[in-house]
FIFI-965276 format. One record per residue: x, y, z of N, C-alpha, C, O in turn; residue number from 1. Coordinates in steps of 0.02 Angstrom, whole numbers, always signed. Atoms other than C-alpha are relative to their C-alpha. Layout:
REM residues N
nX:nY:nZ:caX:caY:caZ:cX:cY:cZ:oX:oY:oZ:k
X:Y:Z:X:Y:Z:X:Y:Z:X:Y:Z:NUM;
...
REM end
This chain:
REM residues 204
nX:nY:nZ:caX:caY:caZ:cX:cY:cZ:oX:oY:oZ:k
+11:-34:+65:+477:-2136:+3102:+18:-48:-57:+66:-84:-43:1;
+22:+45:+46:+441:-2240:+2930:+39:+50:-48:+45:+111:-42:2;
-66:-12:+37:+571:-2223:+2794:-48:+63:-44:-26:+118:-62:3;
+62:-67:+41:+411:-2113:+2700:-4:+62:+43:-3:+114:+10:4;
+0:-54:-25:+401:-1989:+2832:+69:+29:+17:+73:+89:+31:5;
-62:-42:+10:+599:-1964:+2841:+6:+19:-68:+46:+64:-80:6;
+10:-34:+73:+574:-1928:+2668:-20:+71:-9:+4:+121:-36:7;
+38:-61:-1:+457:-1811:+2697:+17:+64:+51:-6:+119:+37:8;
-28:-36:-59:+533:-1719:+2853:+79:+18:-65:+100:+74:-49:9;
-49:-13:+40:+693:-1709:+2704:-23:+60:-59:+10:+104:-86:10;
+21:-28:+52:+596:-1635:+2587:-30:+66:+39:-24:+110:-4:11;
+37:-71:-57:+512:-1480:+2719:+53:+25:+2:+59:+86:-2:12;
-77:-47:-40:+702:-1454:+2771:-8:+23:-68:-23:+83:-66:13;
-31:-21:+71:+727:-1432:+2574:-34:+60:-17:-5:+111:-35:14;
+45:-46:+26:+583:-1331:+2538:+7:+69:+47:-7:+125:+26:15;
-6:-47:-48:+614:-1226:+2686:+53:+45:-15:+50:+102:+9:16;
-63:-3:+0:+799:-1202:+2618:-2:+46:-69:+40:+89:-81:17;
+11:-28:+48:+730:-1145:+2458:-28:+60:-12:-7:+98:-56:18;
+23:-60:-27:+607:-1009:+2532:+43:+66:+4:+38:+118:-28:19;
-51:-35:-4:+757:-931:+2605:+38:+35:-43:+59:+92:-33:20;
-37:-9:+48:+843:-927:+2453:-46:+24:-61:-28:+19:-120:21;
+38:-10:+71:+686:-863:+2344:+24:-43:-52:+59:-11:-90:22;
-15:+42:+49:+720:-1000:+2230:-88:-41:+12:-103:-93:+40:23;
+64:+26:+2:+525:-1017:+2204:-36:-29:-37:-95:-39:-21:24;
+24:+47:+53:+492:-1113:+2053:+35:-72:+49:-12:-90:+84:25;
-12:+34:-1:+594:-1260:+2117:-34:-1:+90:-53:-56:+110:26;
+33:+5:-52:+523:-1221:+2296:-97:-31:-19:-128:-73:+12:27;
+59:+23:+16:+352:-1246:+2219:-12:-98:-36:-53:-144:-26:28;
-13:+69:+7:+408:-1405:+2138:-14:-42:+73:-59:-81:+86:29;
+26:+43:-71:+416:-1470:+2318:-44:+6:+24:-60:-47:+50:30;
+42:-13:-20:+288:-1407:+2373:-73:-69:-32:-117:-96:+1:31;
+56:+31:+34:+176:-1513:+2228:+33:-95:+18:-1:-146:+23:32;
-30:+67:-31:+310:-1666:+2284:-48:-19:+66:-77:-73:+70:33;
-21:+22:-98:+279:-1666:+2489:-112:-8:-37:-137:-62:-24:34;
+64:+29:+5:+70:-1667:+2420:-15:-45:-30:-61:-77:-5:35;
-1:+74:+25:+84:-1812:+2301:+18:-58:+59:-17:-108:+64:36;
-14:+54:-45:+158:-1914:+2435:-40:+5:+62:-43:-35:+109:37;
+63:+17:-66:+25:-1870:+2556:-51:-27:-25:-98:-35:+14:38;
+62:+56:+24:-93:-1974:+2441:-78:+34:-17:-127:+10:-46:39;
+58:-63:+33:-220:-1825:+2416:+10:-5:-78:+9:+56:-88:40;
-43:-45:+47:-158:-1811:+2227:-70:+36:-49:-68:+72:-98:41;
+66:-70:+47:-356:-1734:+2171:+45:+62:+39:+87:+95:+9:42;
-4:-97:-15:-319:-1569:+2275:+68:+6:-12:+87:+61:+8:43;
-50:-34:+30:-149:-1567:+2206:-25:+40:-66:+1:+96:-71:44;
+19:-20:+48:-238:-1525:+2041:-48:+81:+11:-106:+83:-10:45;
+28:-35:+0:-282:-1347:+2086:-55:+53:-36:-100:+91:-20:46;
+33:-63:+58:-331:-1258:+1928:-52:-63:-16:-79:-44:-69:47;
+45:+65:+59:-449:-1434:+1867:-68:+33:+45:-62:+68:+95:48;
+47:+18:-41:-615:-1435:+1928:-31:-37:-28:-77:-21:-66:49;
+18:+74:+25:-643:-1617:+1890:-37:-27:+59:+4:-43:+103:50;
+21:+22:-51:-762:-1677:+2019:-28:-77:+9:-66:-98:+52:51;
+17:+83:-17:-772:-1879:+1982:+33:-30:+45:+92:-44:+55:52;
-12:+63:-54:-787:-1980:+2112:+57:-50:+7:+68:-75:+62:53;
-27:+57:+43:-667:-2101:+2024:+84:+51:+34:+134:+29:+61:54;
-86:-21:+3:-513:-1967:+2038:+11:+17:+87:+63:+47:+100:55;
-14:+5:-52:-528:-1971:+2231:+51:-31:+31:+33:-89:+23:56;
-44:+48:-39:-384:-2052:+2329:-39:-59:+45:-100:-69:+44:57;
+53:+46:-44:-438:-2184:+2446:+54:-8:+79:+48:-48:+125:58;
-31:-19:-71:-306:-2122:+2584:-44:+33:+46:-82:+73:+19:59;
+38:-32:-63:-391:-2062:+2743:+11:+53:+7:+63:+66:-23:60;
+5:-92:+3:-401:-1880:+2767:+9:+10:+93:-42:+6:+127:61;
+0:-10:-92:-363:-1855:+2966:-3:+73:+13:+20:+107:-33:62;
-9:-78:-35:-374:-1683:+3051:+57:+38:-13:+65:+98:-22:63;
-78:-42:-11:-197:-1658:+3051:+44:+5:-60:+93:+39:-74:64;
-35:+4:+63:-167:-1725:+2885:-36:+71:-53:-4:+115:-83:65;
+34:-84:+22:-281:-1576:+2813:+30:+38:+18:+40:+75:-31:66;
-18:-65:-33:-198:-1447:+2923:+57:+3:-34:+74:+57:-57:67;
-65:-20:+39:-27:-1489:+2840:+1:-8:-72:+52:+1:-106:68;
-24:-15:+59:-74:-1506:+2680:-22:+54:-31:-13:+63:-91:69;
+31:-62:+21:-169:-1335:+2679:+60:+51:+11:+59:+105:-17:70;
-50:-32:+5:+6:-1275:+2738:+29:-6:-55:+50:+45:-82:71;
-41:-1:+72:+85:-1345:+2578:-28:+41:-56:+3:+73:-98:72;
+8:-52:+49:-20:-1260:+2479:-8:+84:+7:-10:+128:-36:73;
+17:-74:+2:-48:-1101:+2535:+82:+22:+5:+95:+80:-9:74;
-66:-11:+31:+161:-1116:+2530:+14:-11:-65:+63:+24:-76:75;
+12:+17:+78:+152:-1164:+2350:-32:+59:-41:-11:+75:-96:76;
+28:-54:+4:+29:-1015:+2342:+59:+62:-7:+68:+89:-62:77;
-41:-23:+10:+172:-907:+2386:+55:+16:-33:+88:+68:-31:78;
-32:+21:+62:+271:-975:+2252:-21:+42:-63:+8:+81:-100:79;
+23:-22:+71:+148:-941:+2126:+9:+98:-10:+41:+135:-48:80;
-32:-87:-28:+148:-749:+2193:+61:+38:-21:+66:+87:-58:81;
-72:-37:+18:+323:-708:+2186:+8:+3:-67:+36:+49:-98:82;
-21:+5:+63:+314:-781:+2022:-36:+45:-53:-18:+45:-112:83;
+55:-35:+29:+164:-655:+1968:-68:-46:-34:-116:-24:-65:84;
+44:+56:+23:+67:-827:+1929:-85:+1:+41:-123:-44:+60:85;
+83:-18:-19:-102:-759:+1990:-68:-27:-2:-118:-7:+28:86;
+45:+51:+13:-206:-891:+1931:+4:-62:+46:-42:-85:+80:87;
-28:+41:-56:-103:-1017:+2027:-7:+16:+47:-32:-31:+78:88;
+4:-13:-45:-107:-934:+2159:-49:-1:+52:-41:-20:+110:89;
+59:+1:+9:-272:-910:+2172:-44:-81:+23:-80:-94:+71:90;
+18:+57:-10:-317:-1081:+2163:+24:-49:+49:-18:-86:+73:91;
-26:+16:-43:-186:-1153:+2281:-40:+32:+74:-53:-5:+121:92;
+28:-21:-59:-272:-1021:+2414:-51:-34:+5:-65:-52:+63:93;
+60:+33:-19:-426:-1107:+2387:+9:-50:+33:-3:-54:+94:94;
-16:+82:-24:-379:-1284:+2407:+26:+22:+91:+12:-16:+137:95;
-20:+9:-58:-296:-1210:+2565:-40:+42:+53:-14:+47:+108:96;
+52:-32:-36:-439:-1110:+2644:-52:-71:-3:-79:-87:+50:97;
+54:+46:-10:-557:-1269:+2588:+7:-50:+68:-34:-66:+110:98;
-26:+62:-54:-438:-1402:+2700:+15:+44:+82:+7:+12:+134:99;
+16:-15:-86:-416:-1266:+2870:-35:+62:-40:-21:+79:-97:100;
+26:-53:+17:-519:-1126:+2851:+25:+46:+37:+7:+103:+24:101;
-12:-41:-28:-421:-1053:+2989:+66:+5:-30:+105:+20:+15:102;
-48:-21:+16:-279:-1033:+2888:+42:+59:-40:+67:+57:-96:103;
+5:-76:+12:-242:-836:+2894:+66:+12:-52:+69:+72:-68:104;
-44:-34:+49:-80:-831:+2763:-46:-11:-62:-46:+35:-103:105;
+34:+17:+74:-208:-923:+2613:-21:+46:+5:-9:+75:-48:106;
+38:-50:+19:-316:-770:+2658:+33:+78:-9:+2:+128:-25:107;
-53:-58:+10:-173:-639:+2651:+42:-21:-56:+101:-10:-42:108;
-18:+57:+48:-120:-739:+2499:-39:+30:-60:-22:+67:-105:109;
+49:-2:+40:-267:-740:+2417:-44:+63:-18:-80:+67:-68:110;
+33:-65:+12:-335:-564:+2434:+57:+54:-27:+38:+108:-49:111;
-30:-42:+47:-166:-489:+2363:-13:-28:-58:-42:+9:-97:112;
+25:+20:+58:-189:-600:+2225:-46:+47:-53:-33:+79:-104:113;
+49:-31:+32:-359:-538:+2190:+15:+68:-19:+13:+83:-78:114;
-15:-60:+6:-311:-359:+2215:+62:-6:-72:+35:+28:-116:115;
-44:+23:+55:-181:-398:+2077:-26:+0:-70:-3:+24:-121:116;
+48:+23:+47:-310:-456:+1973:-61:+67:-24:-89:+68:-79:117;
+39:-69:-13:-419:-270:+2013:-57:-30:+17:-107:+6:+23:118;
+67:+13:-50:-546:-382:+2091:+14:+28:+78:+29:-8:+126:119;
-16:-16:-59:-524:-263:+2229:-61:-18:+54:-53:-57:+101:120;
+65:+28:-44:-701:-278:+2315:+0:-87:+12:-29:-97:+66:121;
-15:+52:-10:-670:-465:+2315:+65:-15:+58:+69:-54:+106:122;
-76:+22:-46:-480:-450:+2388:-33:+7:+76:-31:-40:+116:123;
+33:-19:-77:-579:-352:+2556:-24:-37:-3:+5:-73:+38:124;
+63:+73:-49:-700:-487:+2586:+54:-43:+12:+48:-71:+66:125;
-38:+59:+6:-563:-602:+2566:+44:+21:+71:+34:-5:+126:126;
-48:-39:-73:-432:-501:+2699:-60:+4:+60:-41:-15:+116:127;
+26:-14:-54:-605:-457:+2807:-25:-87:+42:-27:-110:+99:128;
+24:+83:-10:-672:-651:+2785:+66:-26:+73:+55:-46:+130:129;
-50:+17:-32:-494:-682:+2856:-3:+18:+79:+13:-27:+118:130;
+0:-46:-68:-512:-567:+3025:-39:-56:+26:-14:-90:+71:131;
+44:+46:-40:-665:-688:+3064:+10:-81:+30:-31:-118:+58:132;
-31:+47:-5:-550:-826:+3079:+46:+21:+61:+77:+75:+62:133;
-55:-3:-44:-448:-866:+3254:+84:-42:-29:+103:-96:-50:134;
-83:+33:+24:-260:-883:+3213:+44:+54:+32:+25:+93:+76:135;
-59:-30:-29:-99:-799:+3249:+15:+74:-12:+44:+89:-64:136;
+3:-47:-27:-105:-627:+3312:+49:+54:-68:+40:+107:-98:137;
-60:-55:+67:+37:-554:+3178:-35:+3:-56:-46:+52:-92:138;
+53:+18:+84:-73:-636:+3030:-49:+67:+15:-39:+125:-2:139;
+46:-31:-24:-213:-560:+3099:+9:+92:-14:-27:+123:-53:140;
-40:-68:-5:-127:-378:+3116:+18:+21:-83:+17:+78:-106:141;
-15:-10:+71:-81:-396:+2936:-44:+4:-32:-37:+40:-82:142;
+74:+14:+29:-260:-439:+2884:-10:+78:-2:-3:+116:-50:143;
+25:-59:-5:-314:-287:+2957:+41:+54:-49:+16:+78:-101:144;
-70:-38:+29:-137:-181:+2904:-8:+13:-103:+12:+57:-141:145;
-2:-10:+80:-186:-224:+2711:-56:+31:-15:-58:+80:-51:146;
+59:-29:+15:-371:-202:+2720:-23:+93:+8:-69:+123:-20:147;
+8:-64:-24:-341:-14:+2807:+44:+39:-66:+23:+87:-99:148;
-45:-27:+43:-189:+18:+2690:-39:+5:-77:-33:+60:-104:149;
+19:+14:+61:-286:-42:+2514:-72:+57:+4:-79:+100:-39:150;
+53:-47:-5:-448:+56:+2568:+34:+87:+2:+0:+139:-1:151;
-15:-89:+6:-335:+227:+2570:+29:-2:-58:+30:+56:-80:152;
-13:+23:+59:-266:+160:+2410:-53:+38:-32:-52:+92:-61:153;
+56:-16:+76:-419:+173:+2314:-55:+43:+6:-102:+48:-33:154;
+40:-55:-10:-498:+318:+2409:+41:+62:-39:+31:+120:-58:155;
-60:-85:+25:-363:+433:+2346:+0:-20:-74:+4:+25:-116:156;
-5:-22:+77:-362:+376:+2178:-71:+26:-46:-129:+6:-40:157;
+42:-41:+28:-444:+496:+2055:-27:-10:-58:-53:+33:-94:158;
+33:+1:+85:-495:+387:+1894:+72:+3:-30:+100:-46:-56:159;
-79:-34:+42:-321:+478:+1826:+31:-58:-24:+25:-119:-16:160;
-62:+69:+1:-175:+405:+1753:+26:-34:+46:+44:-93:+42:161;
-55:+41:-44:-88:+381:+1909:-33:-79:+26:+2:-129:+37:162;
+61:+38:-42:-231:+266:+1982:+9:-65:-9:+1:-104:+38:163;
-46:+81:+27:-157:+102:+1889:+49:+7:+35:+57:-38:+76:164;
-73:+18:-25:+3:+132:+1948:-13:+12:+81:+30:-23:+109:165;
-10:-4:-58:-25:+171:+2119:-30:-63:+35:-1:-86:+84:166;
+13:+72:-18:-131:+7:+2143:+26:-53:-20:+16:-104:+12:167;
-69:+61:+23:-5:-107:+2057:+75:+16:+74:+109:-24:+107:168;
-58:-7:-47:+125:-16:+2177:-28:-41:+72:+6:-78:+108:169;
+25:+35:-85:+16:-79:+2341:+23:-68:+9:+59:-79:+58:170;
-34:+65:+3:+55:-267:+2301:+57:-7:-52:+47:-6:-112:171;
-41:+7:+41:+210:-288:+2234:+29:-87:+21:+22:-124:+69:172;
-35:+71:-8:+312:-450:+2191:+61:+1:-51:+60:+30:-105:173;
-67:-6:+42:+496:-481:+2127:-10:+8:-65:+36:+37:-94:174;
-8:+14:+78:+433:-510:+1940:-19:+58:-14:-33:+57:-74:175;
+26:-53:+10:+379:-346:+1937:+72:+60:-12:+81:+96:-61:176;
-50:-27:-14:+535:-262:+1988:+63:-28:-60:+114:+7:-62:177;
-28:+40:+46:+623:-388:+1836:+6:+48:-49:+48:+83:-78:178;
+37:-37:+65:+525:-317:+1725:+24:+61:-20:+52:+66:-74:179;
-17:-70:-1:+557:-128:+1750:+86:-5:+2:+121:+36:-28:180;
-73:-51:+11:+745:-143:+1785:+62:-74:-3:+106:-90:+37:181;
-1:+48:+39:+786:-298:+1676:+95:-3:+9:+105:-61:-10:182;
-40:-12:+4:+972:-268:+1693:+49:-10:+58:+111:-9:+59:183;
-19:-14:-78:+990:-275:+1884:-14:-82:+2:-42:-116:-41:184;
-6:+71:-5:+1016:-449:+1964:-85:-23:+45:-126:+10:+77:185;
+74:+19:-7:+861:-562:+1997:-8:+30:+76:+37:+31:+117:186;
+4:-23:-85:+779:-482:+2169:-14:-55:+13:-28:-100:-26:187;
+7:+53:-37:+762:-593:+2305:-54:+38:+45:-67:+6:+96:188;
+46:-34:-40:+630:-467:+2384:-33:-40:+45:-51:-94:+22:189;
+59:+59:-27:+525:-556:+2513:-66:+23:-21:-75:+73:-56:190;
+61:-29:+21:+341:-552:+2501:-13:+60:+31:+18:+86:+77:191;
+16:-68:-39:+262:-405:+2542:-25:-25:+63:-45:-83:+68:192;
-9:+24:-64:+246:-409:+2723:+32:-60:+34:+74:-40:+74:193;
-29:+29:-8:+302:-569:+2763:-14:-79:+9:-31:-117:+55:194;
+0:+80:+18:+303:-733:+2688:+24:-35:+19:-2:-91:+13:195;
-28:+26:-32:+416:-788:+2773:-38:-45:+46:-15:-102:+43:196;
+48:+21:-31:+284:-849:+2888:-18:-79:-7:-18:-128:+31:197;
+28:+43:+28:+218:-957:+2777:+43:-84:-15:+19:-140:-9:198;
-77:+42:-2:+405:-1064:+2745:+24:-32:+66:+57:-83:+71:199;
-32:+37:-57:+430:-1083:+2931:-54:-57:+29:-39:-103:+66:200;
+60:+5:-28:+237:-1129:+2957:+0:-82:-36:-41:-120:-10:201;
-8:+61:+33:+278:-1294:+2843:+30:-44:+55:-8:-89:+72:202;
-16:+37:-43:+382:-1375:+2971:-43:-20:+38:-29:-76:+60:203;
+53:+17:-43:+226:-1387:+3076:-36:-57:+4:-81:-62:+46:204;
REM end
């Protein structure tokens, strides 16, 4: 191991350490670290869509180097989430559905997002897109678990007042819970269902 990849094996423990500790702004910081030093630094730029030739890296792209840096972002993704950063988020899932496509948290990621956003018909393609992908049996279960749960969501609501609030309640995230009870100490909530996933799935 090359003094760059104990670097980088330092920096996963860190980021991993940070997860734990919902400390997700500075977890996201690493997150945009451990992809600069993989020499990608266009698809660090998630929100740009700058497509010259010119801002390409000229590092090699390997199989495996894709697979982990679609983990960093779709952990970075999770970041943006907790933080209610929906745009970020958003865009991180991409970059990390573009590099594995089988990577079932960007699409459980990315379809609360949307739903967030009230692109609900979007979030389902996004959760069903996900199902059509082979991956890990729990993801998978969750795919389904949101897509069944969000469809009784928005069959029961009636137009009414409640109808906002009951689809804001389906995805929730700590900044939400801030907000309303501003007084109480920062939550450390995990994601809804379990992000956790996504923090251990970095070591990989």
């Amino acid at each position: 191991m090359n003094s760059e990849d104990g670097q980088r094996v330092l920096l996963v423990a860190r980021m991993n350490e940070l997860f734990v500790a919902a400390q997700w702004e500075q977890a996201a910081a690493l997150c945009t670290q451990l992809l600069d030093s993989d020499g990608d630094n266009n698809l660090n730029n998630s929100n740009t869509n700058n497509n010259n030739d010119n801002s390409r890296s000229s590092y090699p792209s390997s199989p495996s180097s894709s697979s982990q840096r679609s983990v960093w972002f779709s952990n970075r993704a999770a970041c943006w989430f907790q933080m209610s950063r929906m745009v970020e988020c958003l865009g991180d899932c991409m970059q990390s559905m573009r590099l594995q496509p089988a990577n079932l948290r960007a699409y459980v990621l990315c379809g609360k997002a949307l739903f967030r956003q009230e692109l609900y018909d979007k979030a389902m393609n996004t959760w069903r897109a996900g199902l059509l992908q082979n991956g890990d049996f729990l993801l998978l279960l969750e795919l389904q678990t949101l897509i069944n749960q969000a469809a009784m969501v928005l069959a029961a609501d009636d137009g009414g007042k409640n109808a906002s609030h009951n689809r804001t309640n389906f995805i929730r995230v700590p900044a939400d819970e801030q907000q309303q009870t501003p007084k109480t100490e920062s939550s450390s909530a995990p994601l809804p269902s379990s992000s956790s996933s996504s923090s251990s799935s970095s070591s990989s």
